[in-house]
N, C-alpha and C positions, 0 to 999 in steps of 0.2 A: 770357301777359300781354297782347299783343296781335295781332293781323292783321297780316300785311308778306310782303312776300319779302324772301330773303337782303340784296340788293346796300342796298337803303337801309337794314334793319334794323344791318348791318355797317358802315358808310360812319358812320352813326349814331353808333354804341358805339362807332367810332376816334378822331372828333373829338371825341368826350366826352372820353374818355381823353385825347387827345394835350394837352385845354385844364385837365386835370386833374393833371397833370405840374410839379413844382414846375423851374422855370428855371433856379433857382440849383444844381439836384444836376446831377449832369456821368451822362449815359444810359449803359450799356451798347453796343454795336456796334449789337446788332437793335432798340433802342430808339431807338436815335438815327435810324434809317434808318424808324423807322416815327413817330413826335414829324415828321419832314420832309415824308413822306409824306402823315398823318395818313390809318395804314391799320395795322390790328393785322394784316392776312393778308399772302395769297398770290400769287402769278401762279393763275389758273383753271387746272382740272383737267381736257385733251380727252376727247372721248371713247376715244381707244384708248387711252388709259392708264388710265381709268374700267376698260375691260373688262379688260385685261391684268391690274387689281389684281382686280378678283371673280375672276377665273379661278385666278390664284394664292391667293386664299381658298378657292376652291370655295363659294362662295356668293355669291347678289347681295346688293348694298348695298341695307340701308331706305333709303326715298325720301329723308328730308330729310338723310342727311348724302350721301348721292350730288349731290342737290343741290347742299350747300352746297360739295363740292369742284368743281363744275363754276362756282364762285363764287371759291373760294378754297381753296392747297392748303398745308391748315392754319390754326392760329391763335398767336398771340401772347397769353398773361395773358386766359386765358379765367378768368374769377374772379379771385380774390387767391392762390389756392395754385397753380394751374397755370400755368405758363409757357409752356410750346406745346403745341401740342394737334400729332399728327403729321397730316402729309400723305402720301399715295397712295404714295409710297414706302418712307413708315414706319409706318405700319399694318400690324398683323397678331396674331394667334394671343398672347393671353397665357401658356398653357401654364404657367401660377402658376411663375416660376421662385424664389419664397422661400416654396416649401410652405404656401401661407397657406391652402389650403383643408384640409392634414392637422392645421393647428394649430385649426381653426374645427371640425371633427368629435372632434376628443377633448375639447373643452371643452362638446359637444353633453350633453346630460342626458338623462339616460336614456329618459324620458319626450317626448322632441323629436318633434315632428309632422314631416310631408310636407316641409313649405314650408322649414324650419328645415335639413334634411337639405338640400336641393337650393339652399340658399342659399350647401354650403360648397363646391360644385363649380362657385360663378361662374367662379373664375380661372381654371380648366382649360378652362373651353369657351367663353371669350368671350375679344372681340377688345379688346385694350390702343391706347385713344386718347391716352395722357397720354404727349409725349417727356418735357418735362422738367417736373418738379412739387416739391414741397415733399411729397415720403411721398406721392403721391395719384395712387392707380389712377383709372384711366376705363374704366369698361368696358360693352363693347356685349355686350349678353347677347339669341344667337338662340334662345334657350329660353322669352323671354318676349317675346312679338311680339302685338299688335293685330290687326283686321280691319282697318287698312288698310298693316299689311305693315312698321310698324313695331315696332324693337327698344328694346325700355327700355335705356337709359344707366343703370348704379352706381356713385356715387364711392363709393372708401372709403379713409378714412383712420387708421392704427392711433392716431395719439397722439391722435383725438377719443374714442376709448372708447367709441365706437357701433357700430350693423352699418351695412352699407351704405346709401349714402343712394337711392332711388329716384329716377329721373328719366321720364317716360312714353316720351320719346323722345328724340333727337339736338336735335331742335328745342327741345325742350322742357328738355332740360339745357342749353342756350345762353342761352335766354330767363333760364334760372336764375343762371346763370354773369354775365351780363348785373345782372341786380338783384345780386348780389353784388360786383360792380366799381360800382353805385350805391351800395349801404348801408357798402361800406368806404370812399367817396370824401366821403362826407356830411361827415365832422367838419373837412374840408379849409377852410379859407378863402378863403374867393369861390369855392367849388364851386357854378355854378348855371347851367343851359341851361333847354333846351326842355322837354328833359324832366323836369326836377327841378319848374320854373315849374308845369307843367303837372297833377304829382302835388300840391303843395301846393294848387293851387285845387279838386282833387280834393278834399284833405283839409278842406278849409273848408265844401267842401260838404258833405263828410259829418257833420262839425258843427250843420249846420242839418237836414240830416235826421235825425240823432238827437236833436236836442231837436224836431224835429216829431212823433216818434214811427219814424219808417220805418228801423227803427235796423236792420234786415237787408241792406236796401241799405247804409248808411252801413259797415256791421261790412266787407261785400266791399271798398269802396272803400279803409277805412282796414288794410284784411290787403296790397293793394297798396300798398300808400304805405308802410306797416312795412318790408315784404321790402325795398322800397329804401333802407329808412336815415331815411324822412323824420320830421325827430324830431317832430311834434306825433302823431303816427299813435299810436304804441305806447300812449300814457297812454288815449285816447278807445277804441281797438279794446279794452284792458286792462278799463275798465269796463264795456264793451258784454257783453265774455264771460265776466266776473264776477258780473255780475246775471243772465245767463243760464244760469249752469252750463253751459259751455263749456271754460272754464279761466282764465286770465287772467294781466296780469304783474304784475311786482315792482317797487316802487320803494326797497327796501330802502337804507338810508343816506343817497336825498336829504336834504337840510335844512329843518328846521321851520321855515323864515322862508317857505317856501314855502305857502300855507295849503293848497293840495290836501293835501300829503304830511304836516303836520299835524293835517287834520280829516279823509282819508279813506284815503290811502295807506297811512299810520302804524300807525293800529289794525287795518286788515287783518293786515298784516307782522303784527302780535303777536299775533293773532287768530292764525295759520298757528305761531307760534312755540309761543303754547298745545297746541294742536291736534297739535304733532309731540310733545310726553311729554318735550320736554327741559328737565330740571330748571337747569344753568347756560346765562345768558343773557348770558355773558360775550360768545362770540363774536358774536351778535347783537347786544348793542350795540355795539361794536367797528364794527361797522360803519356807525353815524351819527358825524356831526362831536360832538367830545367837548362839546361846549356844550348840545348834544341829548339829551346819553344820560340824566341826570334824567328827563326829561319822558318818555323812553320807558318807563323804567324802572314809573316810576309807571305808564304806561299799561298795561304788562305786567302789574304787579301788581294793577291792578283787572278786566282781564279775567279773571285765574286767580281772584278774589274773586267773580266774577260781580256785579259792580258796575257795570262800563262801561257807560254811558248817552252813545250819539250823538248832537250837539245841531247843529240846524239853525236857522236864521231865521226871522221871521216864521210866518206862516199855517201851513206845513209843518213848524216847526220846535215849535208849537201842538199839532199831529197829532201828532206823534210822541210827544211827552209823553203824548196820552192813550192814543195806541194802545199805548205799554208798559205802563199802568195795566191796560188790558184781556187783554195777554199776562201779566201777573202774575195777571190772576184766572184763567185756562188759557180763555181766552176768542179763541181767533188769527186765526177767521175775522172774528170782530169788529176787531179789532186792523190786521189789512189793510183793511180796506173803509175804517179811518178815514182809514191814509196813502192808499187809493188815491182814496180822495177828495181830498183836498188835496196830491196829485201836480202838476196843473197851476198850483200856488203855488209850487211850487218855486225855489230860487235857485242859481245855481253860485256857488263864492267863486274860483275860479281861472279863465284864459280857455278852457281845453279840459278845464275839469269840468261833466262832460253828466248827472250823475244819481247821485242822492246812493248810492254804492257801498258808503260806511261802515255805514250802516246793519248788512252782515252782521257788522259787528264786536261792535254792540249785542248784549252780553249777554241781554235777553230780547227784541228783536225779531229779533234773527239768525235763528234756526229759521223763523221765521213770515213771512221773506221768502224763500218756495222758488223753485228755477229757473221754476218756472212763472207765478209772484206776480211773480218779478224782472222775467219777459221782457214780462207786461201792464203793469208800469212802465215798463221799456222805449217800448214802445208807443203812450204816454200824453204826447202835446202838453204840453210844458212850459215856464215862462221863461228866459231863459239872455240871456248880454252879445250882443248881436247879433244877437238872435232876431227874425222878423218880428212887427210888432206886434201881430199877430194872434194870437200864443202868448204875450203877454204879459196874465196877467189880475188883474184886482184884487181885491181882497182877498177871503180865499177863510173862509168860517165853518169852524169849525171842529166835528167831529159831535161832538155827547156823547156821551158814555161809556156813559152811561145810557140812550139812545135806543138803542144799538144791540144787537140781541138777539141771546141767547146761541146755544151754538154747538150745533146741534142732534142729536147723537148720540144718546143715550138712555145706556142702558148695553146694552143688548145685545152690545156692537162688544166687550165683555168677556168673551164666549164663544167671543172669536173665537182661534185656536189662538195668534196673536201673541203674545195678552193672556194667552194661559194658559199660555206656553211654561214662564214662571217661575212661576207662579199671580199670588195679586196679594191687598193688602188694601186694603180702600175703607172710610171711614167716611164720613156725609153727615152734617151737623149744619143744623138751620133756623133763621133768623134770627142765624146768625153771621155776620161777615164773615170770609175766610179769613184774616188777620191774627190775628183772635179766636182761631183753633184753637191756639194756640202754650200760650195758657193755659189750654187745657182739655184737651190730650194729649202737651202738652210734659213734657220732664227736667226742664225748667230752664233748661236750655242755650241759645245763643242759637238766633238764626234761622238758617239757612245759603242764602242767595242763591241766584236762579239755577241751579239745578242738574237736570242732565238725569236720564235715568233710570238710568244707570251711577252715574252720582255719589252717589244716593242707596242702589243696591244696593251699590255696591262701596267706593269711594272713601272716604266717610264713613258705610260700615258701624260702627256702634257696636261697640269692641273690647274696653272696659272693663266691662263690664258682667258682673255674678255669673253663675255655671253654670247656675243655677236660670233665669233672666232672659231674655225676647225683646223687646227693645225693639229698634225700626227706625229707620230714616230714613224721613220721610215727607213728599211733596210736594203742594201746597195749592191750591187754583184754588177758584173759582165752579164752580158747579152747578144755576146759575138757579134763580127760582120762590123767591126768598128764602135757596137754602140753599148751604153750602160744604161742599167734598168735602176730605180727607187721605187721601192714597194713595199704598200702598207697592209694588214691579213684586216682592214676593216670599210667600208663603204661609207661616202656621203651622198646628199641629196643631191644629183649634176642637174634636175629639173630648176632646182633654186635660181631665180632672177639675181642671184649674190654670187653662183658659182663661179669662182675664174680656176679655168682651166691651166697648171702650173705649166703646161708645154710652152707657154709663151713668152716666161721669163727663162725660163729652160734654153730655150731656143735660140738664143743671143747668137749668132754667127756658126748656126748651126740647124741641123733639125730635131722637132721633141716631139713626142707622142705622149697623150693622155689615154689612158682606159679605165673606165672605172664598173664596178658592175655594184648594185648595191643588194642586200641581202632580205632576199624574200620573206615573207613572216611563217607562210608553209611549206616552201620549196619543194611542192609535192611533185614535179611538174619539173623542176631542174630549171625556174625559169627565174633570173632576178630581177630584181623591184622596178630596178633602173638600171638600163647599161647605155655606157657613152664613151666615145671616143673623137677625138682632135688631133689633127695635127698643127703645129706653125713651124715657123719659118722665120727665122733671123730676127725673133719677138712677134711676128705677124701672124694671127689666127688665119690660115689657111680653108680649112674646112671642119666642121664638126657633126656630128648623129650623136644625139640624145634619145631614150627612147623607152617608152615609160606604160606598157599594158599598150594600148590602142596610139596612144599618142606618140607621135613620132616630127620633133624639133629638128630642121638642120640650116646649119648656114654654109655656101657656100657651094661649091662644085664637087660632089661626094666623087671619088672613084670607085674603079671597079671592084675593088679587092673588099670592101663595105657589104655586106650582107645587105639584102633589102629591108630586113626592119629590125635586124641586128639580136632579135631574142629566142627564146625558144629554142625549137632544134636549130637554126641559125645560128646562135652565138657561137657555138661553138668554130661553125663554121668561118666567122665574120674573123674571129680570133686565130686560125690557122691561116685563111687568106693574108689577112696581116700579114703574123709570122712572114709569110711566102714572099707577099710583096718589099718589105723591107728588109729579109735575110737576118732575122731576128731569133733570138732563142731564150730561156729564161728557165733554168734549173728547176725543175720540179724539188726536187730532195732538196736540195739547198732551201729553199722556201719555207717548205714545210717543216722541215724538220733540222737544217743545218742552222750554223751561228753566223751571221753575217754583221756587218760594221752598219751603222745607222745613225740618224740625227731627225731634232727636231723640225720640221718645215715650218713653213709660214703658212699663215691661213690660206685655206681652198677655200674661203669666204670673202669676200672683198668688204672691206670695211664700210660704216655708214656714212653716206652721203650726206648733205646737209641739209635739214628739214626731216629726213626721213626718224619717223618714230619706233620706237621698239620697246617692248612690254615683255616682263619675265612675270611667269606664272607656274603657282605649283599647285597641283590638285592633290587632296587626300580626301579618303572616307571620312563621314565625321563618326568621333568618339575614335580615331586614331593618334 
């Protein structure tokens, strides 16, 4: 934490302590003597008693607690769970007297690495620093020492339900122990010195350098100031490493009068509540003030709708509206460039809200603000309550929508083993908007919002549908150059005498393209089962290549942009031709991994004709 020797680092942490001490509770004997003092140790430790105790260890002391007993023999409320720490006379050999390293090896997994193994022989071969504690070993382990001859300190505690916690060193679990007598003493009233004073203006700083951008400095300064307790720390570092794919915290049950924990806090929490698969949200709300839990409620209910839409102010609050329009047509790298342009409009609504964090709650810009996106927000000079006036700027245009161009993939990125794991169906329609496809490959049924690419294979798999019947879920973007794509992450059979190729209802007063590739059973080879493509025209089947191991289907007058037998290292090729020849493009990201708007189709089966028979059959082992 910082630079010192022992005597003022110590002298330090007493008087902190001893002004931290409430006057009206009546001290204990050693507290009272140390409240007088204003001294949590010892009388110094000489040095023949220094050597008498190595000797009777059979080992020398690492330096900094040899040190610190030649400072002081012992401690008093090192942290909040330890109450002495022994001195030179009471140090020695833990020799696990409550079997705690037989009980850590038969709970070992079979599978247990090195480290896991040699974690449960702490207690038997390290030395016990902790006289008296609250359940809390201290232990000096010479099995795991440094190049400069120090031994890592482990606490460990059973009723925290962890392994042991690491310390680098004696120094270094003091310093910790140290912030631990700060962040428990925080909620105290009139808790404040040098040092408290001193972290705060810390934190103010880092304030100003996260909204200057320098938010990796600002993230150290505010992980100091946390570890002490300092309450503005945890909200500012929480964002910093949330935007960054880091981790971040919770502010689960503050109150909505609060406008951070209403516009950015809130819909995280329920974002993570989504996200865990648990269907009662009882205990979750339960834990906002009951005035709240409506409002959450709702909010929960529109992220699982894929509805939520985060709203900001002004300029940026402009940006965002367009850049989700853009995320809805699978357009993401568009979609960013527009907020990261109107980043430095930005506004906070609370005093230590540094960067609008909600955003990952948005239902379709979540995906498209990745750790990487986040951390160049990050990054980016923005306005804030107290910001120099130099990051404060005036009104900021906002990009069109239309100005900004699409996302440049091709389709090739479709031959790529990701894309084929499941196979995959693509239709292209030109001069639709993707809104349009709903009525020209739709059930009927409505739209379904938002939805990734599990959602569309698994979640609202179509269930109701005849034996005969393949209808999908399918998801919608742009595909630049005029045309809209529908795309499903799973393959049919296009050899099938029943497949109808959807381009040709598609194609009503326009052009459609079908591709479909279907998914090999060992794709050792990058090669799928089945790949096929059609185009029509104003309803009329044009041309088509079907194309199936050796056999190769086509009607029609194939062009050029067609691979010769469309599979293999071909495919890929036959897939970029396309692209080339129809000025086509289709988001990789967005696909794979973004939220896009979708509905159920109609059968890629054509229904039974009459006379023809059809027989459902199920095989099992017997005695299944």
């Amino acid at each position: 934490m910082m630079r010192f020797e022992w005597r003022p680092f110590l002298e330090r942490w007493s008087a902190e302590w001893a002004d931290a001490q409430d006057p009206d509770v009546e001290p204990g004997d050693g507290e009272r003597a140390a409240r007088e003092a204003r001294w949590l140790g010892f009388e110094a430790v000489d040095e023949e008693r220094l050597v008498a105790l190595e000797e009777r260890l059979g080992r020398a002391l690492p330096p900094s607690l040899r040190s610190f007993l030649q400072v002081s023999d012992g401690w008093r409320n090192a942290g909040h769970f330890v109450y002495l720490l022994a001195g030179a006379e009471r140090i020695d050999w833990c020799r696990d007297p409550h079997g705690l390293g037989d009980i850590w090896r038969e709970s070992l997994a079979e599978d247990a690495d090195d480290e896991e193994a040699r974690e449960a022989g702490l207690w038997e071969r390290s030395l016990q620093l902790a006289a008296e504690s609250d359940m809390v070993d201290v232990l000096l382990d010479p099995e795991d020492v440094d190049e400069r001859g120090e031994w890592a300190v482990y606490t460990y505690a059973g009723w925290r339900g962890s392994p042991p916690q690491r310390h680098g060193s004696f120094k270094h679990f003091m310093e910790d122990m140290y912030e631990e007598f700060l962040a428990m003493s925080a909620g105290r009233p009139g808790f404040a010195n040098d040092t408290t004073r001193a972290l705060d203006a810390g934190v103010e700083r880092a304030r100003e350098d996260a909204l200057s951008g320098a938010y990796e400095a600002a993230a150290g300064a505010l992980a100091e100031a946390m570890a002490c307790g300092r309450p503005r720390a945890a909200r500012m570092l929480g964002q910093i490493q949330t935007l960054s794919g880091t981790g971040g915290g919770s502010e689960d049950g503050a109150s909505l009068h609060d406008p951070y924990v209403a516009r950015e806090a809130m819909p995280l929490s329920c974002a993570d509540q989504v996200r865990s698969g648990r269907g009662d949200d009882t205990w979750f709300l339960s834990r906002y003030p009951e005035e709240d839990r409506e409002a959450v409620a709702r909010v929960l209910e529109r992220i699982r709708e894929g509805t939520y839409a985060y709203e900001a102010s002004g300029a940026f609050g402009e940006a965002v509206v367009a850049a989700r329009e853009l995320a809805r047509q699978a357009r993401p790298e568009a979609a960013w460039r527009t907020l990261a342009a109107a980043v430095p409009a930005w506004l906070p609504v609370a005093p230590d809200h540094i960067a609008p964090v909600g955003l990952l709650a948005d239902s379709l810009l979540g995906p498209v603000l990745t750790p990487d996106r986040g951390r160049a927000l990050l990054a980016t000079a923005r306005a804030g309550a107290g910001a120099p006036a130099a990051l404060r700027p005036g009104p900021a245009a906002v990009p069109a929508a239309e100005a900004a161009p699409p996302d440049a993939d091709g389709l090739g990125w479709l031959a790529a083993p990701e894309a084929l794991r499941l196979g995959f169906r693509l239709v292209l329609v030109e001069g639709v908007d993707p809104a349009g496809l709903h009525g020209r490959m739709g059930s009927g049924e409505p739209v379904l919002p938002a939805l990734t690419g599990f959602d569309a294979g698994f979640r609202h798999r179509p269930r109701d549908a005849e034996k005969w019947e393949d209808r999908v879920v399918v998801r919608t973007g742009s595909a630049g150059a005029g045309w809209s794509f529908a795309h499903a992450a799973c393959g049919t059979d296009a050899r099938s005498s029943r497949f109808v190729s959807p381009a040709v209802a598609a194609s009503h007063g326009t052009r459609a393209l079908t591709v479909v590739a279907d998914s090999a059973s060992d794709q050792r080879d990058g090669r799928p089962e089945t790949f096929h493509l059609s185009l029509a025209e104003d309803g009329r089947l044009v041309h088509s290549l079907t194309v199936h191991g050796d056999e190769v289907i086509s009607t029609g007058h194939l062009p050029p942009y067609l691979a010769p037998d469309g599979t293999g290292s071909d495919l890929r090729r036959a897939l970029e031709t396309t692209a080339e020849a129809f000025g086509v493009s289709v988001s990789e990201e967005a696909v794979l991994r973004g939220r896009l708007d979708g509905f159920k189709t109609v059968s890629w089966l054509r229904e039974p004709r009459e006379g023809e028979a059809w027989v459902y059959m199920t095989v099992s082992r017997a005695g299944d």
